[in-house]
C-alpha positions in Angstrom: 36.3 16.7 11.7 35.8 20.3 10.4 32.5 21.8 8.5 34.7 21.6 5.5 35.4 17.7 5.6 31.5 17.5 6.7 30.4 19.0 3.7 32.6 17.2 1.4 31.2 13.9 2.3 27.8 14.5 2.7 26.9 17.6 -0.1 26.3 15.0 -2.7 24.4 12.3 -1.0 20.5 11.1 -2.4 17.9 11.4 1.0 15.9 8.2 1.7 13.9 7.5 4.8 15.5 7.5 8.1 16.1 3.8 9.1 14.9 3.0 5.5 17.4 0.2 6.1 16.1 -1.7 8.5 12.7 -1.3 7.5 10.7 -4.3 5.9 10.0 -3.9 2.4 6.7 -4.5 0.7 6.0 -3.9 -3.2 1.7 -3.6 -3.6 0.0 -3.5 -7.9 -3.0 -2.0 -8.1 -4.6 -3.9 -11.5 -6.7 -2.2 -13.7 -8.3 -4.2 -16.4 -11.5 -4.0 -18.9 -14.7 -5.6 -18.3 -17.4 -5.4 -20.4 -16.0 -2.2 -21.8 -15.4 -0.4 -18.7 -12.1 -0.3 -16.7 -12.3 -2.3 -13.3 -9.5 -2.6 -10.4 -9.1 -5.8 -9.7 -9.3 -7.1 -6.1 -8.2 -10.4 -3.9 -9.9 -12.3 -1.2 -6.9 -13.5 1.2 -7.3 -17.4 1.9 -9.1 -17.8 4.6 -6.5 -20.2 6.1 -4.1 -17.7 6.1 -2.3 -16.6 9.7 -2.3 -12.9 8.8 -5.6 -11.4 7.6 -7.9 -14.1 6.7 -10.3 -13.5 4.6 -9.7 -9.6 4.0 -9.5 -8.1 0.5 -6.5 -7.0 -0.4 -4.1 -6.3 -4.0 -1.3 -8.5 -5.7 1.7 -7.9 -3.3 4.4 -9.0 -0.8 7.7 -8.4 1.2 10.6 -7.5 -1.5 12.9 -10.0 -2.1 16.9 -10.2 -2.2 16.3 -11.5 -5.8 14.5 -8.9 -6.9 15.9 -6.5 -9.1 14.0 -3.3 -8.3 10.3 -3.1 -5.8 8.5 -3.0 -9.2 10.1 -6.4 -9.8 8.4 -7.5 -7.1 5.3 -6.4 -7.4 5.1 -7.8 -10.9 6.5 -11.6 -9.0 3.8 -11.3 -6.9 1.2 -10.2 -9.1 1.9 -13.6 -11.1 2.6 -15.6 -8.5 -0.7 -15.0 -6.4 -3.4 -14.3 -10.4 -0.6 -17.2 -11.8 -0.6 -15.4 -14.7 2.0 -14.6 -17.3 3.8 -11.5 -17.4 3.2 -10.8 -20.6 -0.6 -9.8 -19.2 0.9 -7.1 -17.2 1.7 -3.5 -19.2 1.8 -0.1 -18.5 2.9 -0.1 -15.0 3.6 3.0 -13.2 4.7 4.3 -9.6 2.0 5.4 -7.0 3.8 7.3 -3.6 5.5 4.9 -1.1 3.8 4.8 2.2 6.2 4.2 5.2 4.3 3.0 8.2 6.2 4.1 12.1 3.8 1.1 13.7 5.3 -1.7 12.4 8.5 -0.1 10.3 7.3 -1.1 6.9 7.6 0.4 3.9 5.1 -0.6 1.0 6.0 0.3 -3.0 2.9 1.3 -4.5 2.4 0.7 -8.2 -0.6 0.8 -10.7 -0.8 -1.0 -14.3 -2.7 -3.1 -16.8 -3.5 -7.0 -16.6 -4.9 -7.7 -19.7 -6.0 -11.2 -19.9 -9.7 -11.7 -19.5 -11.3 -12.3 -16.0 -12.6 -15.6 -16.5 -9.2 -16.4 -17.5 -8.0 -15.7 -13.9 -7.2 -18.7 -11.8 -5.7 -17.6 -8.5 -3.5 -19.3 -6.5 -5.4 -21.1 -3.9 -2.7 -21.0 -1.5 -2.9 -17.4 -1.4 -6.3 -15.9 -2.7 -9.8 -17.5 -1.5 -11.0 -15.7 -4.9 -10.7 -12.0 -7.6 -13.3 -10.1 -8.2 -13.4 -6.5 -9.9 -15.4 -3.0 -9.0 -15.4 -0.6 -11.6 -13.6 2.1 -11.7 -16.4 4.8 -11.6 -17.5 3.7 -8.2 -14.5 5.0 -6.8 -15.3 8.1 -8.2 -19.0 8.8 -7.2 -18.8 6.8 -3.7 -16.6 8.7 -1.1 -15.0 5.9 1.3 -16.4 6.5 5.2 -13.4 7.7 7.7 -13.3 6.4 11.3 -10.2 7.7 13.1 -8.3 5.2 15.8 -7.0 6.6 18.7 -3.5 5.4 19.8 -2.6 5.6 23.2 1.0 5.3 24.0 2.2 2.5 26.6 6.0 2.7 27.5 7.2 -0.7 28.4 7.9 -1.6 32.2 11.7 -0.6 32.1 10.7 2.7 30.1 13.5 5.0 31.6 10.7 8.0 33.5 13.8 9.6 35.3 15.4 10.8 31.7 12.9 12.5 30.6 11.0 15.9 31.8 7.7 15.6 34.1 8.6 11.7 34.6 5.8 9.2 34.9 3.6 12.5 34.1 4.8 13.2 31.6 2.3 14.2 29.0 2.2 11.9 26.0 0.7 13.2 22.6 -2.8 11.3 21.6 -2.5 10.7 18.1 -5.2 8.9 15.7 -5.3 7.3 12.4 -7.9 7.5 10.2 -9.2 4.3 8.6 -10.8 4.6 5.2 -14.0 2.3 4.4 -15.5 1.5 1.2 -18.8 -0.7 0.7 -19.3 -2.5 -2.4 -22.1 -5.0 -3.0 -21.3 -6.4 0.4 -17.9 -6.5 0.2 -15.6 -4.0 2.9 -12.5 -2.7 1.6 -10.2 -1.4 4.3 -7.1 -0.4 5.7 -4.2 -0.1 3.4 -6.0 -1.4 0.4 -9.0 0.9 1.2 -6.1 3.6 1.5 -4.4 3.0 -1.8 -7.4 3.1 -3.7 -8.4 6.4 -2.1 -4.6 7.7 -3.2 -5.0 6.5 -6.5 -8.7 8.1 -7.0 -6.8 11.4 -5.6 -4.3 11.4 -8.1 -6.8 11.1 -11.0 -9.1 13.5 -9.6 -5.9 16.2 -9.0 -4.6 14.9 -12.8 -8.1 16.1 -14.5 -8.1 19.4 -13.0 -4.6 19.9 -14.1 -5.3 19.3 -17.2 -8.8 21.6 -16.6 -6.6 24.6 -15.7 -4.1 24.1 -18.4 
C-alpha cells in the first residue's frame, strides 16, 4: 500500500485512546445540591458488604452498559439507581475530563450536575450505599487535600522474555509513583479517585474564575 492509499484512509479519522476498545468503561456524577442555602457535593458510603471497596466514600457511578445510549446515560442510570431517585431531580449536567487508568485499563466518564430534591428526601439503595452525606462546597476551596505519592515497582512475570530486550534481567526499569490525594472532613477520608475528581473539579473552578478575572 503506498503513502497515497495511507493517507486516503486514515486523513479523516477522529483519535480516541489507544486500546480505548478493550478498555472497561465507567461513567462517575459528581452531585451538587443546596443545603441550607449553600451548595454541597453530595457523597456515598459504599455498603459495607460490598466485595470491592467496603465502606469507602465514593460518587453515583458504574461500568457503562450496552444499553446505554451515551457514558452520560449511564451516569444518570446510576445516579438513580444507587440515590433511587427520579430523573427529573437531575439538571444541568455537564462533562468533567475522562481519566484513563494504564493499571487496570479503565476508563472513567466524569460528569458534574444538579440533584435537586431535598436531602432528607434521599433514600439510598441499601444494596449499594451504607448511607449520603454532603460537604459544602467551600471546603473544597479553603482545605488543600494532603498528597502521598505510591511507588510502583515493576515485576515482569516468570516467563517475561529477558533475552529480547537490552541489558536482560538488568535491565533498568523506570520507578514511577502515583500521587494519592487526601481530604479530611469531620472524620470522614475521601480518597483515591473520588478524592481525585473532587480535586479536578475544584481546579476547574479555580482556573474558570481567573479567566473570567483576566477577561
Amino acid at each position: 500500500m503506498d503513502e497515497t492509499k495511507i493517507i486516503e484512509r486514515l486523513v479523516n479519522r477522529t483519535p480516541k485512546i489507544l486500546g480505548e476498545d478493550t478498555c472497561q468503561k465507567y461513567a462517575i456524577f459528581l452531585p451538587l445540591m443546596k443545603v441550607n442555602g449553600e451548595t454541597h457535593i453530595l457523597f456515598e458510603e459504599r455498603a459495607h458488604h460490598l466485595r470491592r471497596q467496603p465502606g469507602e466514600i465514593c460518587f453515583p457511578g458504574g461500568k457503562v452498559d450496552h444499553n446505554d445510549r451515551s457514558e452520560k446515560a449511564a451516569a444518570i442510570r446510576e445516579t438513580i439507581e444507587e440515590l433511587q431517585i427520579d430523573a427529573r431531580f437531575i439538571s444541568d449536567i455537564f462533562p468533567l475530563d475522562y481519566l484513563a487508568s494504564p493499571y487496570d485499563r479503565t476508563i472513567y466518564y466524569l460528569f458534574a450536575g444538579k440533584v435537586t430534591i431535598p436531602f432528607e428526601q434521599i433514600y439510598p439503595n441499601r444494596d449499594e450505599v451504607a448511607e449520603v452525606f454532603t460537604v459544602p462546597l467551600s471546603y473544597f476551596f479553603d482545605e488543600k487535600p494532603a498528597c502521598y505519592p505510591v511507588k510502583l515497582i515493576p515485576k515482569p512475570a516468570e516467563n517475561f522474555p529477558y533475552h529480547l530486550i537490552p541489558g536482560g534481567e538488568n535491565y533498568k526499569w523506570r520507578e514511577r509513583s502515583l500521587d494519592e490525594l487526601f481530604y479530611i472532613y469531620q472524620n470522614r477520608v475521601i480518597w483515591g479517585l473520588t478524592a481525585k475528581i473532587v480535586h479536578h473539579f475544584i481546579e476547574l473552578l479555580e482556573s474558570s474564575a481567573e479567566n473570567e478575572t483576566i477577561q
